[in-house]
N, C-alpha and C positions, 0 to 999 in steps of 0.2 A: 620254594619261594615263588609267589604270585604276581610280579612284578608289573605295575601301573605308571604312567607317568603323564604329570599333567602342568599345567603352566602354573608358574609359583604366584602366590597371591601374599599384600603385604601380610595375611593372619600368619602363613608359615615361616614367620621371621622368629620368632619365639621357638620351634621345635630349631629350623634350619641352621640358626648361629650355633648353638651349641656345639652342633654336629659338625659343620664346620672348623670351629674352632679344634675339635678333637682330632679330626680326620691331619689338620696342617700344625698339630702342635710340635711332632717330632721333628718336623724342615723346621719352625722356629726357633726350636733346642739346637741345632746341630750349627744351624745358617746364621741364627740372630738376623736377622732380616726382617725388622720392625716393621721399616719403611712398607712393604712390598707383602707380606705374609696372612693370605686371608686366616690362620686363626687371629690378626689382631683387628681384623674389621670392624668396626660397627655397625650396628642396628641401622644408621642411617645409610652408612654406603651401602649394605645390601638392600635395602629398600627401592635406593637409587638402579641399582643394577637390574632387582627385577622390574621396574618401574621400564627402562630405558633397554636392555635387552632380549635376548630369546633365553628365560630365565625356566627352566624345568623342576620340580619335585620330583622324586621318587620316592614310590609307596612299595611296602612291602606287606599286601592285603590292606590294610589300612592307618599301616603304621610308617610315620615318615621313615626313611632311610638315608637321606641324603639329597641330591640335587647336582644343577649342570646349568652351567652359564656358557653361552656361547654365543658368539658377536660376527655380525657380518651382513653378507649377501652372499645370491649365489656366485659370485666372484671370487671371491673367498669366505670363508667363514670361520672364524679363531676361535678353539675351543677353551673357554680362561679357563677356566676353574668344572671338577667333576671331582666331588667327595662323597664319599660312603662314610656311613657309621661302622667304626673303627669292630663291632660286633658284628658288621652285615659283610666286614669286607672276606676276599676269596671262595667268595661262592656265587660267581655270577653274574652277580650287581655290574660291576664293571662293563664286561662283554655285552652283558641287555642294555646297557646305558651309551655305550658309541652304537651300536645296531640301531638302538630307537634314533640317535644322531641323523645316522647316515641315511637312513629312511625317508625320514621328515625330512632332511634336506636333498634332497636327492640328484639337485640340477647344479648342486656345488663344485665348481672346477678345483678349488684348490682349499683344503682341511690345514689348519696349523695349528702348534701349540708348540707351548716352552714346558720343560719339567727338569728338576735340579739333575745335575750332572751325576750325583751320588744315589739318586731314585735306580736302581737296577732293575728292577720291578717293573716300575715304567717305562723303560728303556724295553723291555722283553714284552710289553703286554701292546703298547705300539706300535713297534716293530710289528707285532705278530700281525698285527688288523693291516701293514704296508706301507706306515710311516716309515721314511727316512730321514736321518739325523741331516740336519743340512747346515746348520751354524752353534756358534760357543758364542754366548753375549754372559760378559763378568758384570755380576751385578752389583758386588759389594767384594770384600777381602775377603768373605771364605764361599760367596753362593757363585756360580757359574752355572745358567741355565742352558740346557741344549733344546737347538729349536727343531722343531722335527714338522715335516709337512707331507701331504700326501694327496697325490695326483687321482680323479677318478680313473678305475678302468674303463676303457674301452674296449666296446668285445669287437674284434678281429671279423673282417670279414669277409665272406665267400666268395 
């Protein structure tokens, strides 16, 4: 995998919904979570999002993969939304896509994100990069999101 990433433009609204939609359809099925569930987005709110945020594509050689919304300053910066296509995921993609995060932001004191309580996956791939789980916000009757944030390091000194 060759992996590129560059700022989302409205043409990649055509590849980037679909994928989307596929990456958050199983939290849809499980959660019902109409309100809140980017597979029910539209065309215009993601437009709006890359329009108004720090809105990424990822390429794999030349082929979208997915994309990465994240909101803020270096004060904070809130990671919303990071989807892979459902064929690109567990090989990578993920891990190259918070590294390019963390890179490009680099003067960022505080990383957040929510991901559903029943995401195990997320919960372990999170954690792994030094998020900690720091709060439970119930979204609806059956979604409970955990919010997980993460401090930069500072190296220790001499």
């Amino acid at each position: 995998m060759a992996l590129t990433f560059r700022r989302s433009t409205l043409e990649d609204i055509e590849c980037l919904l679909p994928i989307q939609k596929a990456s958050f359809q199983e939290d849809l099925e499980k959660y019902e979570d109409v309100e809140t569930n980017p597979a029910c987005e539209t065309d215009e709110k993601l437009a709006e999002n890359i329009r108004k945020y720090h809105h990424f594509t990822i390429l794999d050689d030349d082929t979208i993969i997915g994309a990465m919304d994240v909101r803020g300053n270096d004060e904070r910066m809130h990671i919303s939304k990071v989807f892979i296509s459902p064929s690109h995921q567990n090989k990578g993609a993920g891990t190259a896509t918070l590294q390019f995060l963390e890179a490009k932001f680099s003067d960022v004191k505080l990383w957040t994100l929510y991901t559903p309580y029943l995401s195990f996956r997320n919960h372990y791939f999170y954690e792994k990069f030094g998020y900690k789980k720091t709060k439970e916000v119930q979204v609806t009757a059956k979604l409970v999101l955990f919010k997980y944030e993460k401090l930069p390091v500072v190296p220790l000194l001499d």
